[in-house]
Structures are given as C-alpha cells and as structure tokens.
Backbone as a chain_set.jsonl record, in Angstrom:
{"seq": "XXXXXXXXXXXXXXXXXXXXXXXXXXXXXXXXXXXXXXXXXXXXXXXXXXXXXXXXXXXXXXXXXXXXXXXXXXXXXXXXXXXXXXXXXXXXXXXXXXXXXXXXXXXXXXXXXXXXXXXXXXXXXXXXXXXXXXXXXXXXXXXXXXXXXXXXXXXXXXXXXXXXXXXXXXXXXXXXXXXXXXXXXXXXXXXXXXXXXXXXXXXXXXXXXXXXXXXXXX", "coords": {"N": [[35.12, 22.098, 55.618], [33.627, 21.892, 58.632], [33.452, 24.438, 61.221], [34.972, 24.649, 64.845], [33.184, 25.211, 67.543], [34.128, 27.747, 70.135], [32.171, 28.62, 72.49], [31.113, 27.828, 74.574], [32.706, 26.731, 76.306], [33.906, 29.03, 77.022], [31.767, 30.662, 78.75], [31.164, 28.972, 80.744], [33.729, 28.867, 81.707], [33.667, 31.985, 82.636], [31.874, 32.11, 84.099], [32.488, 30.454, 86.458], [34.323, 31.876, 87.326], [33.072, 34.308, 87.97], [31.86, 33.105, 90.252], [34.149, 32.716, 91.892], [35.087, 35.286, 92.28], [32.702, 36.161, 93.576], [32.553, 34.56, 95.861], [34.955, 35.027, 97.076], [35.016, 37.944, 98.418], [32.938, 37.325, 100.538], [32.417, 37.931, 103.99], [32.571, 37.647, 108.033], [30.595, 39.804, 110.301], [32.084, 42.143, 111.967], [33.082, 43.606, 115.201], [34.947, 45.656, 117.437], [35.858, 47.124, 120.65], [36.899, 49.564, 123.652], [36.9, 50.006, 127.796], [38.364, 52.257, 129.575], [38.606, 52.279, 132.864], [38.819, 53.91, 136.163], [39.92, 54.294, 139.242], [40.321, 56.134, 142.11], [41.786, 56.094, 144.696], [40.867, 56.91, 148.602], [42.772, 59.938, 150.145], [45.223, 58.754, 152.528], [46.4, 59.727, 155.734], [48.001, 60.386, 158.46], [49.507, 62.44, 161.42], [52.053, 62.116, 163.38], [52.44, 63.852, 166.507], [54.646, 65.203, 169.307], [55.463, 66.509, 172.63], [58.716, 67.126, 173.91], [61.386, 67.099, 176.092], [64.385, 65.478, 177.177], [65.533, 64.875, 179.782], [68.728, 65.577, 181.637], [69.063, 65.442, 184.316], [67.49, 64.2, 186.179], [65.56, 64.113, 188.921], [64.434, 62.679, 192.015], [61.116, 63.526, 192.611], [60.759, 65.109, 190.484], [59.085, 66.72, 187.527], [58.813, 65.751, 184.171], [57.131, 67.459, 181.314], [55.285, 65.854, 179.006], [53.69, 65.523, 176.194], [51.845, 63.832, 173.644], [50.011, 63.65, 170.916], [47.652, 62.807, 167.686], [46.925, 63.196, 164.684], [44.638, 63.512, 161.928], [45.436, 63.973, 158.511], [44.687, 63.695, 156.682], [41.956, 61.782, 154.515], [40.148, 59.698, 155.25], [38.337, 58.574, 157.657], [39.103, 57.578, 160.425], [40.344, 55.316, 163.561], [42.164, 55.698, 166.416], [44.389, 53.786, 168.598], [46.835, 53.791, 171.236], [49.512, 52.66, 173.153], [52.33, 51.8, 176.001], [55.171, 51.435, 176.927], [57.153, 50.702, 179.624], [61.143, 51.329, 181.01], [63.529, 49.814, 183.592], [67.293, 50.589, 183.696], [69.909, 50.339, 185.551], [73.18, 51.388, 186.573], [75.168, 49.818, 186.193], [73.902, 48.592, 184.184], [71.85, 46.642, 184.701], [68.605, 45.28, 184.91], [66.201, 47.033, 186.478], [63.407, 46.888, 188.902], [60.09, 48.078, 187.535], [58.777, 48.865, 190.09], [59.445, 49.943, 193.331], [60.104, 47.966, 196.07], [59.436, 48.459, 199.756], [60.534, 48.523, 202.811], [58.94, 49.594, 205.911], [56.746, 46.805, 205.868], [56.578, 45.83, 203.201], [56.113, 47.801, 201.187], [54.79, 48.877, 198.152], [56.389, 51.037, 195.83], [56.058, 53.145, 192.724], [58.087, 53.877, 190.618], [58.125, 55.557, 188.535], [55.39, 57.961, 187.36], [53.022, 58.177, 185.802], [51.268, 60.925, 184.619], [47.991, 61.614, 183.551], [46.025, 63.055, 181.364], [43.804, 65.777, 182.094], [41.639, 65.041, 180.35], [41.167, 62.488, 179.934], [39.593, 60.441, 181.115], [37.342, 60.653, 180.092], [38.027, 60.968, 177.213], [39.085, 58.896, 176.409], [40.27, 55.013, 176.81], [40.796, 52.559, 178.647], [41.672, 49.268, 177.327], [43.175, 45.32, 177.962], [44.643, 44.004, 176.257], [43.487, 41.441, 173.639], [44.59, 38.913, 173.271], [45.914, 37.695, 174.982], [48.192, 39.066, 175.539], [50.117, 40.963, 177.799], [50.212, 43.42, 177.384], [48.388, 46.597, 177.827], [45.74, 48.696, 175.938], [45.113, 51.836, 175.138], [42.192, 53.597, 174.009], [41.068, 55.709, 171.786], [38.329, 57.729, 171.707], [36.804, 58.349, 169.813], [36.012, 58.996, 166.92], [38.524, 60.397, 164.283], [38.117, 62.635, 162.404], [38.787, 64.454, 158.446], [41.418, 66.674, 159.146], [40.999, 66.643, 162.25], [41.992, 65.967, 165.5], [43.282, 64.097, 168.445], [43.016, 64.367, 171.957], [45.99, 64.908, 174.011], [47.364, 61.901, 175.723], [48.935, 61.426, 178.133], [50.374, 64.479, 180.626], [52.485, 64.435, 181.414], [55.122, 62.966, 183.527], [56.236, 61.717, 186.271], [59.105, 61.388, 188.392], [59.439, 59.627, 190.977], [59.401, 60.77, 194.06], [59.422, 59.285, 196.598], [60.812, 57.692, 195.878], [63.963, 55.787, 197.115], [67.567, 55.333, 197.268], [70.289, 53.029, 198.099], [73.08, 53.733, 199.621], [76.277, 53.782, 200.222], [78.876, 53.865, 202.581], [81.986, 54.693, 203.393], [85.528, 55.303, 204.962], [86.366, 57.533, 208.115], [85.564, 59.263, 208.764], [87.064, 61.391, 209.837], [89.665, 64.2, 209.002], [92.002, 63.209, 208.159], [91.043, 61.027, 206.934], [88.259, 60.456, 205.217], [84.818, 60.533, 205.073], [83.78, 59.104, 202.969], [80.536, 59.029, 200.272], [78.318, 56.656, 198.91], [76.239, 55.664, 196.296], [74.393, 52.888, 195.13], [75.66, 50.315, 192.173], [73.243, 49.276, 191.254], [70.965, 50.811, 191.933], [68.573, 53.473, 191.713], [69.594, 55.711, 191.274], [71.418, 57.177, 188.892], [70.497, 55.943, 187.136], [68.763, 54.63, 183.898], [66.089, 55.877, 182.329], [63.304, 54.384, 180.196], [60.86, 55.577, 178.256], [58.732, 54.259, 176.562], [56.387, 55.235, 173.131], [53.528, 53.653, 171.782], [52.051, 54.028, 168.643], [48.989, 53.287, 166.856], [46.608, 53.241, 164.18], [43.914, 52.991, 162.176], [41.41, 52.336, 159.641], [38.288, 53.648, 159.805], [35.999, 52.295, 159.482], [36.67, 49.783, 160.025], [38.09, 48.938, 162.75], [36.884, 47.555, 164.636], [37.051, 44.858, 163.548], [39.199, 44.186, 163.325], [40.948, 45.376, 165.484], [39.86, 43.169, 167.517], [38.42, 44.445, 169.751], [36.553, 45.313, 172.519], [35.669, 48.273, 172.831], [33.898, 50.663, 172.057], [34.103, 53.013, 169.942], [32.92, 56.102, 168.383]], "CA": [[35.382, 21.599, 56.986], [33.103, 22.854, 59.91], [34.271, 24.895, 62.03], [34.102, 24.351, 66.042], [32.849, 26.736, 68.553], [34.279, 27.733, 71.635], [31.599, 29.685, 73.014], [30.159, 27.329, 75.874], [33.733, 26.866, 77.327], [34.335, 30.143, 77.472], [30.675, 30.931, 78.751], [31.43, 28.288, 81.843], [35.185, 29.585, 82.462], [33.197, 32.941, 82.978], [30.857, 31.538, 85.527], [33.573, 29.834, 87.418], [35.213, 33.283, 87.811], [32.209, 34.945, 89.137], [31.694, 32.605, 91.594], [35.292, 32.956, 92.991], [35.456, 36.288, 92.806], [32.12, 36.53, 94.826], [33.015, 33.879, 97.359], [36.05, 35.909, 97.857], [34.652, 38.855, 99.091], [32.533, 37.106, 102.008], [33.24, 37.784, 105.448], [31.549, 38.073, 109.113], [30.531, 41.16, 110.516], [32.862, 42.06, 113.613], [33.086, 44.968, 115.879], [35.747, 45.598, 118.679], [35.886, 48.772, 121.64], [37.564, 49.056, 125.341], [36.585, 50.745, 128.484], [39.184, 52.017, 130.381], [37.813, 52.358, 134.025], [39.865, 54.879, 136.845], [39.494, 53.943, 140.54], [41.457, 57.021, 142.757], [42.343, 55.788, 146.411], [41.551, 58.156, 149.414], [44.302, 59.703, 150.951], [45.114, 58.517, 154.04], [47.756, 60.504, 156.32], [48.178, 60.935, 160.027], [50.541, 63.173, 161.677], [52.279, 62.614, 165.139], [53.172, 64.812, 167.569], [54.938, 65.085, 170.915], [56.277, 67.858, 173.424], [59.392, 66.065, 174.772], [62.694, 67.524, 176.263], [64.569, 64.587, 177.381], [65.882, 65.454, 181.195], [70.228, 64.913, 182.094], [69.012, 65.232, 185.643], [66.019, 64.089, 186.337], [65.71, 63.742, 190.298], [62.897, 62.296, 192.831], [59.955, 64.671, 192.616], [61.043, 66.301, 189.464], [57.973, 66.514, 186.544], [58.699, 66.226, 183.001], [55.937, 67.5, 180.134], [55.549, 64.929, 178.022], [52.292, 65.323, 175.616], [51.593, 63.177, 172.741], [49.086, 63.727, 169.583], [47.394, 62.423, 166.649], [46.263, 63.965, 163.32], [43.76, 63.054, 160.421], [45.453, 64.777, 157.627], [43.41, 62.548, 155.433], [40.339, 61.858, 153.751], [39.728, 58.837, 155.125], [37.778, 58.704, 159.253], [40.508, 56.766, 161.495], [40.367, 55.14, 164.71], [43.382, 55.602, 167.236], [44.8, 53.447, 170.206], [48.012, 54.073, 172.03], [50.348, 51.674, 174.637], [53.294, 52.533, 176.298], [56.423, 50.513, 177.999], [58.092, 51.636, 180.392], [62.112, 50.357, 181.457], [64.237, 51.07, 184.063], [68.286, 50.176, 183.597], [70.702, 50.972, 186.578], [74.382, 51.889, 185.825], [75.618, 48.169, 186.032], [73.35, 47.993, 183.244], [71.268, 45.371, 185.403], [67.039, 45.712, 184.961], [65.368, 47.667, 187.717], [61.686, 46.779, 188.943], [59.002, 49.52, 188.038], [57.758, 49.375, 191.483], [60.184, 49.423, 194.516], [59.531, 47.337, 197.288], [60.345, 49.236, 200.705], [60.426, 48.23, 204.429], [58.522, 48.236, 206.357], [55.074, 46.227, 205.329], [57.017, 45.651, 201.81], [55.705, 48.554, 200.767], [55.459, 49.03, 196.9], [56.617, 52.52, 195.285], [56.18, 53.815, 191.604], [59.418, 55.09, 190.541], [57.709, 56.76, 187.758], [54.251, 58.079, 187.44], [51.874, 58.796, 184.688], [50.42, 61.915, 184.754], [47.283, 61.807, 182.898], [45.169, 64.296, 181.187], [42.496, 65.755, 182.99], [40.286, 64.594, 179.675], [41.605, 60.934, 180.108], [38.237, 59.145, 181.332], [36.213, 61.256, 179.307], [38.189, 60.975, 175.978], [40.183, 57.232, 176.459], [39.538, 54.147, 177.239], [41.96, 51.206, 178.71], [41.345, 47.451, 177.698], [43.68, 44.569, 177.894], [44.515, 43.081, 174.386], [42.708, 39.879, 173.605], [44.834, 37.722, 172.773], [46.49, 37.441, 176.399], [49.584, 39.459, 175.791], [50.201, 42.078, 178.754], [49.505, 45.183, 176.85], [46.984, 47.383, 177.762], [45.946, 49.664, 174.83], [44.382, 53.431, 175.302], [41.618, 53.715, 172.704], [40.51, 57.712, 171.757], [36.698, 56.884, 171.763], [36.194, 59.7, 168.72], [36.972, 58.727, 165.682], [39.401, 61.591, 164.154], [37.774, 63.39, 160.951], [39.778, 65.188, 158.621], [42.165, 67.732, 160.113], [40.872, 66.536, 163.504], [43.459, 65.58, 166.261], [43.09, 63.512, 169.835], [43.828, 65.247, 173.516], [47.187, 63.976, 174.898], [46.638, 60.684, 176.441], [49.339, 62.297, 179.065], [50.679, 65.689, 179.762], [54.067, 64.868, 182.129], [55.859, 62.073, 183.998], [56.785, 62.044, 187.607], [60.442, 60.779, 189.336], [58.551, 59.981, 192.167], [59.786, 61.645, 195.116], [59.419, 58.497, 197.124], [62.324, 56.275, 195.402], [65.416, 55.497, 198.124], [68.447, 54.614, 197.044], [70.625, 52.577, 199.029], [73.614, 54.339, 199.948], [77.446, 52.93, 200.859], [80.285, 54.819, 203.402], [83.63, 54.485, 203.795], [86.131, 56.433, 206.046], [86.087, 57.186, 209.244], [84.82, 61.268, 208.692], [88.008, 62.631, 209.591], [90.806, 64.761, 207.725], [92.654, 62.184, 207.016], [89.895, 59.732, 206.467], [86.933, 61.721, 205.161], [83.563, 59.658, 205.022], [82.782, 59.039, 201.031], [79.16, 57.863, 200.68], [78.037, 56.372, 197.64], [75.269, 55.113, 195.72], [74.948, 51.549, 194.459], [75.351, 50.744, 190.856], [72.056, 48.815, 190.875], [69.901, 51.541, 192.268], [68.093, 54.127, 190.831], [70.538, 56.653, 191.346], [72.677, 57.275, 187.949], [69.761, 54.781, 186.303], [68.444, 55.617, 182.754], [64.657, 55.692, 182.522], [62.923, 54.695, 178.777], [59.22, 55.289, 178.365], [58.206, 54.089, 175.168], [54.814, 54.766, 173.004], [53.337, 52.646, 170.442], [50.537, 54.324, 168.39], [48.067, 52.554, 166.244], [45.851, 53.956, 163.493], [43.058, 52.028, 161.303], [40.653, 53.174, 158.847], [37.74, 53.643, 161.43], [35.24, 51.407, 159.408], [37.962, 48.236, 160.181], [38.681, 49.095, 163.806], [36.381, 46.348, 165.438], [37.078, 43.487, 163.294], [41.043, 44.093, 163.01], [41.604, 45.248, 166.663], [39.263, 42.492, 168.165], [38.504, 45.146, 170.73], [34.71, 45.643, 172.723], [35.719, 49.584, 172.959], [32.993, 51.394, 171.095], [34.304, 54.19, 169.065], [31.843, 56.433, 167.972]], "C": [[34.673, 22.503, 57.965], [33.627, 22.874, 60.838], [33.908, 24.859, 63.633], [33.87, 25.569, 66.91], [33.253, 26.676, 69.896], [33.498, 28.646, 72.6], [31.099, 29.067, 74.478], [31.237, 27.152, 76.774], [34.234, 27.89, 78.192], [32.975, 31.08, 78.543], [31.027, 30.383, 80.695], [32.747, 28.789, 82.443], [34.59, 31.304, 83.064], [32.71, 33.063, 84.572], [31.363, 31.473, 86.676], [34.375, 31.053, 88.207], [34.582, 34.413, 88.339], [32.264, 35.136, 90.546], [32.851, 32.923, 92.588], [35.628, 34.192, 93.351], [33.982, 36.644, 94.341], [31.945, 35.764, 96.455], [33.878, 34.82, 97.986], [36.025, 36.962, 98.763], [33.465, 38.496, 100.154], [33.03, 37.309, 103.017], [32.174, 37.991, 106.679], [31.425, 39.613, 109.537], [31.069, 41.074, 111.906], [33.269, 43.426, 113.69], [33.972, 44.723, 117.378], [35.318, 47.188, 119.149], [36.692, 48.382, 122.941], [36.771, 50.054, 126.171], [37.488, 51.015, 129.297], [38.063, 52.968, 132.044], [39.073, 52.842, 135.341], [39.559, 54.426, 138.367], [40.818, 55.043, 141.093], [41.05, 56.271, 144.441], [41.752, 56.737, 147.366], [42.615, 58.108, 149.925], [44.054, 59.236, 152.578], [46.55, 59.065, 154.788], [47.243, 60.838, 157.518], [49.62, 61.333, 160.443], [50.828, 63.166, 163.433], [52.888, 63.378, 165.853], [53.557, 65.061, 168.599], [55.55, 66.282, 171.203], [56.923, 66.976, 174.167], [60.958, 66.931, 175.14], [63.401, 66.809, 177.413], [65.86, 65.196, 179.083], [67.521, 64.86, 181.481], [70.181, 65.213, 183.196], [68.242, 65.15, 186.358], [66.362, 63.461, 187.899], [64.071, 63.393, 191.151], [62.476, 63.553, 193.109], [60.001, 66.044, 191.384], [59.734, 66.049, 188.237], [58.327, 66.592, 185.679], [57.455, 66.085, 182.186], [56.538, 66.281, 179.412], [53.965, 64.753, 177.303], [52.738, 64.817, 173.966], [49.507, 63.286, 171.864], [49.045, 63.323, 168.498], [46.716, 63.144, 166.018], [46.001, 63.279, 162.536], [44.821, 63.933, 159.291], [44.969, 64.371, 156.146], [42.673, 62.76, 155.137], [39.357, 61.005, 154.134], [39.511, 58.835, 156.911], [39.072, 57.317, 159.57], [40.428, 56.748, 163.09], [42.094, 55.378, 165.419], [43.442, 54.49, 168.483], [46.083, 53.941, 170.542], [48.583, 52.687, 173.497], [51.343, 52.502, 174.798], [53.719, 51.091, 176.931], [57.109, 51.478, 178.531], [59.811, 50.695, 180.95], [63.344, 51.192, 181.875], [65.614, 50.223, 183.891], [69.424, 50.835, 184.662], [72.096, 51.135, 185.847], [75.553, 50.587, 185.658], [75.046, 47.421, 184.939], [72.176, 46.721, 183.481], [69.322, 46.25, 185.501], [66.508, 46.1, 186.451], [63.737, 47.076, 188.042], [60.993, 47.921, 188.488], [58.077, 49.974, 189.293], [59.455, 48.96, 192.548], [59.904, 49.103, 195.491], [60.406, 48.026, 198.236], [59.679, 48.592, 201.771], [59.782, 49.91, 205.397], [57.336, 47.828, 205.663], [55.231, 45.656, 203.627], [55.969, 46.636, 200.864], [55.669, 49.2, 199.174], [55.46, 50.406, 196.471], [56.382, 52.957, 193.675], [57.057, 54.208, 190.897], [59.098, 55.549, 189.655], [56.741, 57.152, 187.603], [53.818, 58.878, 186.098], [51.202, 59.784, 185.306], [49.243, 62.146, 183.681], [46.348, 62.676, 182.929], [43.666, 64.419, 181.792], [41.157, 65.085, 181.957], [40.055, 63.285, 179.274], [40.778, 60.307, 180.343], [37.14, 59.622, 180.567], [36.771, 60.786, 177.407], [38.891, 59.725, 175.351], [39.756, 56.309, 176.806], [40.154, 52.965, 177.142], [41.18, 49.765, 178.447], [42.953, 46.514, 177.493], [43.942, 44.024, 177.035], [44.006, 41.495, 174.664], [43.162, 38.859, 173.773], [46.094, 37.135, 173.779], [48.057, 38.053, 176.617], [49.156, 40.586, 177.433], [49.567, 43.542, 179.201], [48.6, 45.593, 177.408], [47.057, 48.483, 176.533], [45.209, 50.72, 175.746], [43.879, 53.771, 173.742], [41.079, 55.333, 173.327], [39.338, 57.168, 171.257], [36.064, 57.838, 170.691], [36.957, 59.244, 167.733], [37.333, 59.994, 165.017], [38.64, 61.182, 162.46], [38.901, 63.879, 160.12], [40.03, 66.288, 159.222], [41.539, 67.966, 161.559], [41.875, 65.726, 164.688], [43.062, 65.068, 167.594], [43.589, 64.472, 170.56], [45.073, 64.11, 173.528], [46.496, 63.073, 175.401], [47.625, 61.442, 177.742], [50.098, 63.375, 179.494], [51.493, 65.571, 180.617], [54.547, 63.46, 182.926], [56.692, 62.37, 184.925], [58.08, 61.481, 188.025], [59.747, 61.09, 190.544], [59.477, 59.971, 193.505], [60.037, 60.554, 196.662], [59.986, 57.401, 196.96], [63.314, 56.636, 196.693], [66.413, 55.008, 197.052], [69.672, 54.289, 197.562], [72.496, 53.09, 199.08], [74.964, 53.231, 201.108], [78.526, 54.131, 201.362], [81.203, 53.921, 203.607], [84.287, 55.227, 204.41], [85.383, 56.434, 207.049], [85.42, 58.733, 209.385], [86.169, 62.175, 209.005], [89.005, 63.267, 208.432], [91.398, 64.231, 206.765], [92.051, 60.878, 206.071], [88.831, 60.091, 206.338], [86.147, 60.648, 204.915], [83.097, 60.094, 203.355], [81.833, 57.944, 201.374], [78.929, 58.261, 199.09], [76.746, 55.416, 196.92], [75.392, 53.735, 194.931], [74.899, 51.44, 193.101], [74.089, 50.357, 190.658], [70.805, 49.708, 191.447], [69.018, 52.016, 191.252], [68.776, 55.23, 190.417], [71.083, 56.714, 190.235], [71.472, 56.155, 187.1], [69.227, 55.408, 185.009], [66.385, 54.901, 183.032], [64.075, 55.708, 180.737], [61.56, 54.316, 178.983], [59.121, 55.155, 176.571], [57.012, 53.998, 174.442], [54.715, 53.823, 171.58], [51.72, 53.318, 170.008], [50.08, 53.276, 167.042], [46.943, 53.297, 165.542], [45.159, 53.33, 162.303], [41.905, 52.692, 160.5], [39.114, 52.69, 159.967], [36.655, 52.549, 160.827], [35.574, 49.687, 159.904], [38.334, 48.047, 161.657], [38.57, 48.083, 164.665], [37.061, 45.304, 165.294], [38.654, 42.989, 163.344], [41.64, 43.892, 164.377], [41.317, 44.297, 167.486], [38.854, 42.969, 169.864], [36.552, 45.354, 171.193], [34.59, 46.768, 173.258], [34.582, 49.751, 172.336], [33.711, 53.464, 170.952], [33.555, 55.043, 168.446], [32.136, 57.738, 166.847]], "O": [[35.013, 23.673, 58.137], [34.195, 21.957, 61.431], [32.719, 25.007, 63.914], [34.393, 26.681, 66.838], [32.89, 25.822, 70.705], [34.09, 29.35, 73.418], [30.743, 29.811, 75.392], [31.006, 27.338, 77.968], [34.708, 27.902, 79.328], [33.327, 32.146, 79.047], [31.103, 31.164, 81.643], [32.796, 29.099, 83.633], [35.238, 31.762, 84.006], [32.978, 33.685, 85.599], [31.027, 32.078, 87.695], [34.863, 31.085, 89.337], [35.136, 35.31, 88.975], [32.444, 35.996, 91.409], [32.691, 33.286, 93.754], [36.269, 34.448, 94.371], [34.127, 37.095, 95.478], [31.51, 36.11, 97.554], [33.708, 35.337, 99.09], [36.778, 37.03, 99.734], [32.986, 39.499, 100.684], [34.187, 36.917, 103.168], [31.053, 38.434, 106.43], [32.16, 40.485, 109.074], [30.728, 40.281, 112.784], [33.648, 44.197, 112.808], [33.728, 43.85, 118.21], [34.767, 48.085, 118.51], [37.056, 47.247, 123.247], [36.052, 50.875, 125.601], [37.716, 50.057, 130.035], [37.214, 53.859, 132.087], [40.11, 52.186, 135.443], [38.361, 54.14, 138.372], [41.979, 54.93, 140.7], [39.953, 56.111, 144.975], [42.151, 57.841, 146.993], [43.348, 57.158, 150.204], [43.145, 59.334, 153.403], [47.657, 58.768, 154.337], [46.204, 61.48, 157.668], [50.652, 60.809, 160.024], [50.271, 63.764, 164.354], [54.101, 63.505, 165.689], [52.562, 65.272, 169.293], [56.076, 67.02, 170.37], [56.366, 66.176, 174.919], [61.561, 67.355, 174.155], [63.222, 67.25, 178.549], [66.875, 65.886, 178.988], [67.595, 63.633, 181.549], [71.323, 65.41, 183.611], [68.13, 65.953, 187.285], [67.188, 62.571, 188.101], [62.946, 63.805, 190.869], [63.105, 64.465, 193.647], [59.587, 67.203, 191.339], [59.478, 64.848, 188.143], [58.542, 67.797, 185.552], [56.769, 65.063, 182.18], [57.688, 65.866, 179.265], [53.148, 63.969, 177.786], [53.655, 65.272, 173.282], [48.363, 63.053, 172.255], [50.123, 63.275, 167.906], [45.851, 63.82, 166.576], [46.767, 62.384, 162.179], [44.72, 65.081, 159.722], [44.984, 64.763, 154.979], [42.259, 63.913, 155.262], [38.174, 61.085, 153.803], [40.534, 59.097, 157.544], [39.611, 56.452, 158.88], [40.436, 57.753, 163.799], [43.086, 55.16, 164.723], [42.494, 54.421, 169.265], [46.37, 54.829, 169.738], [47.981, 52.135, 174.419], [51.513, 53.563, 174.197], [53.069, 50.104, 177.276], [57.519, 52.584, 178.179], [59.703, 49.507, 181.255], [63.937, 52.177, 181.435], [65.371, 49.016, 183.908], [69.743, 51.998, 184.414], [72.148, 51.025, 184.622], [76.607, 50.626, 185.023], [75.295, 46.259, 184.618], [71.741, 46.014, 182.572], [68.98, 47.336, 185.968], [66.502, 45.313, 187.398], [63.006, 46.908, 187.066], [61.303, 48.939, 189.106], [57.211, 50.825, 189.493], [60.24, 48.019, 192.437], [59.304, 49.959, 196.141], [61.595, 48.269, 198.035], [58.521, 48.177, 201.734], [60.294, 51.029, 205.363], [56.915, 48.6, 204.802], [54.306, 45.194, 202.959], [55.202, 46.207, 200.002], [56.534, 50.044, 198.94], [54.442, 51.034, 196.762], [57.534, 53.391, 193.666], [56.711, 55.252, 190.344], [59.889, 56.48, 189.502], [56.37, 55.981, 187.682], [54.248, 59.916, 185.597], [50.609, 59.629, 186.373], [49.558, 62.968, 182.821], [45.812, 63.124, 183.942], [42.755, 63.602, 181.927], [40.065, 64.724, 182.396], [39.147, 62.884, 178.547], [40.902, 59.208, 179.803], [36.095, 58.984, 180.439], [35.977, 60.375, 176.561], [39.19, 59.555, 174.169], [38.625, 56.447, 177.272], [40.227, 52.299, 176.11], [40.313, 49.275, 179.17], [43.845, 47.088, 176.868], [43.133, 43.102, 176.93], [44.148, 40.717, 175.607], [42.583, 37.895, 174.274], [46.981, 36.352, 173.439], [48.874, 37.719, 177.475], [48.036, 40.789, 177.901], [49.047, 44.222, 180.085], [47.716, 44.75, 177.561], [48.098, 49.039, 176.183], [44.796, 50.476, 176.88], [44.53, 54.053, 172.736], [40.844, 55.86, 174.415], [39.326, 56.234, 170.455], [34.855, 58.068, 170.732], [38.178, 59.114, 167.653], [36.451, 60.847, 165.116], [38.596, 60.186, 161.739], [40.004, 63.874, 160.665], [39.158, 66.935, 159.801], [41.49, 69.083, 162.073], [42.457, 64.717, 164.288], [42.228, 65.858, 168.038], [44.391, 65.313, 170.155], [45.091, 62.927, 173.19], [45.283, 63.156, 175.594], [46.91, 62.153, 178.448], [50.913, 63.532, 178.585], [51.665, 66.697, 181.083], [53.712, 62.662, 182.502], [57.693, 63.066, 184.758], [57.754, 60.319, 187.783], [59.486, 62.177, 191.06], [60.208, 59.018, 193.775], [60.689, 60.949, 197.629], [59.841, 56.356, 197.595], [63.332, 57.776, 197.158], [66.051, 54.35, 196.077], [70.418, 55.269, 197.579], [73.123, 52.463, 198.226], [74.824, 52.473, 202.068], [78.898, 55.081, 200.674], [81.193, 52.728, 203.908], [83.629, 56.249, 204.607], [84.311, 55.858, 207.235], [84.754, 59.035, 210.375], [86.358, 63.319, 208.592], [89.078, 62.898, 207.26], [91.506, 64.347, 205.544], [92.386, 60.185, 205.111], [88.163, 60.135, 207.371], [86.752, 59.663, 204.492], [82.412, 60.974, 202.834], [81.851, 56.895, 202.018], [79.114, 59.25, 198.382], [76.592, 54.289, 197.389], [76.353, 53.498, 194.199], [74.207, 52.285, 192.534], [73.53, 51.047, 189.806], [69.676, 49.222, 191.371], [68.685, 51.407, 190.235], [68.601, 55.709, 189.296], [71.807, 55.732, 190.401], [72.072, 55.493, 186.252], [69.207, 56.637, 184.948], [65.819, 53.973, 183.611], [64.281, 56.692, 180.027], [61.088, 53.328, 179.545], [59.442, 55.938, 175.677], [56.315, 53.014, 174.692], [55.524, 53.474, 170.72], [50.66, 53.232, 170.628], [50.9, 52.618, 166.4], [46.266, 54.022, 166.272], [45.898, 53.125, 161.34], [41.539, 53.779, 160.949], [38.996, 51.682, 160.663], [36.312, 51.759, 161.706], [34.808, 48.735, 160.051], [38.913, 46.99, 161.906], [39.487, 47.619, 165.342], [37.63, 44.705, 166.207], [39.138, 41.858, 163.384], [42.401, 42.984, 164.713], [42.157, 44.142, 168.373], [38.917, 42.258, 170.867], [35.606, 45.486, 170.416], [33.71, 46.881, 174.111], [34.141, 48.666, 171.96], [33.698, 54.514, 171.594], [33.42, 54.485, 167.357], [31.193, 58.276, 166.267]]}, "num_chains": 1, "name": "protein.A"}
C-alpha cells in the first residue's frame, strides 16, 4: 500500500504563516512634539497722591492746600487726564448754586475758587468731552515714563471772601430782649462744600483712539 505525503500541505500552511506574521508587523511611520510658548504682560501700576487736610471751619477768604499727583510705577508709558465736581449743600440739606448771584447788576460770585498751579498752561490742557456731556477733562500733555509723576493740576482752594450770607434778627437789643441774629439754613453759612476728582489713566499708545480727544500728548 503506498504511502501518502504530506509535504506540500505542510509546505503551504508554512507560507500562509509567513505572510501573516509579516503583514502583522506593518505600520506607518508617525512622529508627535509640542511647543509650549510664554507671553509675560508688562506691569502696569500708577500711584495716586494728594495733600489734603479736610477744614471744620473753613471761612470766606480762608485757603486750603489741596495738591494732587500721578505716578508711573510701571513698565508700561501712560497718558493722564483729570476732572473735578464740585457741590455745595446748605444745612437744610437743600443744593446751593456754585456761583452766587448778588445785587446790585446780579452780580455773579465764586464761592469757591481753584487755585491752579503756576505750571497749569504749560503742563495741562482743558477740552470739553466729545460726546456732549458737561465735563471738562485736564489732560497732562507728557506722557508719564516709568517712575515719572505729573505737577499738581492744583495746589489750594479758596472760600472766597466775597460770599454773603443772608442774615435774620430778632429782639429788640435790650436786656430783656437781646437782638439774636442768625444765619439762614439755606445759605452758605454752616454749608458743607465737596470737591471731587476723577483721574483717568490709559496705556499712552491707546489714549487718542479710546479718549476721542484732539489733545496731543507727546
């Protein structure tokens, strides 16, 4: 009986097992990495400063100091402006005018006065805000470097010496009836006085397009 051969099966089952093993080990060629990338900020820091000692008897023709300053303490060039309000409140609590009208010719008065620095037309510079509010700003026409600082915009505030206030008697002046004279509550007399500033500080390349201002800052 001849015998059969398994040599060609086993020859092909070989083959077959090549192939899969060398399919198996195909693959693409792939490569990964990152970049990490740092961006630091400048600093930006301004520092304000005032000389203020708030007066419990402030009388017509009396002066208080009052100076106000700005500081770079930054890295970064910075424009300045400045406003102010001013408001007067009598002791009835009832709003005062900032100007008093007086007889005769209706004469108008100040009842408080800005005292500005002698370097005020040289180092400032008033415009009207654009966009029709009231305001007037006070631009510092130097743009502040670091650790560079503005002049006062002003260095005191007057009770001007030329306020009245209207004045009430009673009694007849004698012993028994002594003449009390008295001040009204709506005067100025016993009135509180609030000056208020508002500063403003922009990175100086931004100053134009932000403030919508035709100062030139230099």
């Amino acid at each position: 009986m001849e015998k059969k051969s398994n040599k060609k099966p086993l020859i092909a089952l070989l083959i077959v097992a090549l192939v899969g093993f060398v399919g198996g080990t195909w693959a693409y060629f792939t490569s990964q990495t990152s970049f990490e990338n740092k961006f630091k900020t400048a600093d930006y820091k301004v520092e304000y400063s005032e000389d203020f000692t708030s007066p419990e008897d402030w009388l017509p023709g009396t002066t208080t100091d009052k100076t106000l300053t700005v500081k770079n303490d930054g890295e970064v060039d910075v424009a300045v402006r400045v406003r102010f309000e001013e408001k007067w409140t009598a002791k009835n609590k009832s709003s005062l005018p900032l100007e008093q009208t007086q007889e005769p010719g209706s004469k108008k008065v100040e009842a408080a006065v800005m005292n500005f620095h002698p370097s005020y037309e040289e180092k400032w510079e008033s415009e009207k805000e654009a966009d029709g509010n009231e305001y007037t700003w006070y631009y510092y026409k130097t743009r502040l470097g670091n650790n560079e600082s503005t002049e006062t915009l002003i260095d005191s505030v007057t009770f001007n010496k030329d306020i009245q206030a209207e004045v009430t008697c009673t009694g007849a002046g004698t012993t028994l009836d002594p003449k009390v004279c008295t001040t009204g509550e709506d005067s100025y007399a016993g009135a509180e006085y609030v000056l208020t500033f508002y500063i403003e500080t922009i990175q100086y390349d931004a100053y134009k397009e932000t403030w919508k201002t035709s100062v030139e800052i230099a």
